[in-house]
C-alpha positions, 0 to 999 in steps of 0.5 A: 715351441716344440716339446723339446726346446720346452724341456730342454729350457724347464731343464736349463732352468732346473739345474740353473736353480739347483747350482744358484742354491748350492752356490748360496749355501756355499757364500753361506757357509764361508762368510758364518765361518769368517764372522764366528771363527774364535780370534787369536788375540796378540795382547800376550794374555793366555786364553783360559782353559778348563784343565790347569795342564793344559799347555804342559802337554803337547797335542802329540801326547793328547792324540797318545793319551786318546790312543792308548784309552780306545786300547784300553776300553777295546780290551777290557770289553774283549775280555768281557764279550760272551760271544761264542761261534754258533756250531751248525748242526749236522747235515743229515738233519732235514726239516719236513719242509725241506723233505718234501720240497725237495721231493716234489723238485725230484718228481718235476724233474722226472728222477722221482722213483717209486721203490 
C-alpha cells in the first residue's frame, strides 16, 4: 500500500466517523424531544397555571408588556449612567519616551540636525 490510499482510507474513516456521530446525535435529539415534549390533552381540563391571568392576556400583550419593561429598565439606567467623554490632552504634550524615540527615527533617517 502506498502512503497515499493509506491517508486517503485514515481520512475516509475520519470523516465517516465524525458524520456517523453527528447523525447519532441528531436521532438523539429527535427521538428525547418526541418522548418528553408536554401533550396537549383533549379532556377539555385546562392546564393549570402560576398566574390566576394567565389566559385573559393574549401572547401579543405579553410580548408588549416585555417591550415596554426593557424601555423602562433602558431608560432608567440611562439616566443613572456616570459615564462622560474622556477629553484628549493636547498635542503639544510629549512624554520623554516619545521625545527621544522620535529622535532617534529622525537621526536614522539622516534629517537630524545639530543647531
Amino acid at each position: 500500500m502506498t502512503d497515499l490510499t493509506l491517508s486517503l482510507e485514515i481520512t475516509a474513516l475520519g470523516m465517516g466517523l465524525v458524520f456517523g456521530a453527528i447523525l447519532l446525535l441528531w436521532l438523539t435529539m429527535i427521538l428525547l424531544t418526541t418522548f418528553t415534549a408536554d401533550k396537549k390533552s383533549n379532556s377539555g381540563s385546562p392546564v393549570a397555571s402560576d398566574s390566576p391571568d394567565a389566559d385573559s392576556v393574549p401572547e401579543a400583550g405579553f410580548k408588549a408588556q416585555a417591550a415596554a419593561l426593557a424601555v423602562a429598565i433602558a431608560l432608567t439606567e440611562q439616566g443613572q449612567s456616570t459615564a462622560h467623554p474622556l477629553h484628549e490632552p493636547p498635542t503639544a504634550i510629549v512624554s520623554a519616551w516619545q521625545l527621544g524615540m522620535r529622535t532617534s527615527q529622525r537621526a536614522q533617517k539622516g534629517n537630524f540636525r545639530n543647531r
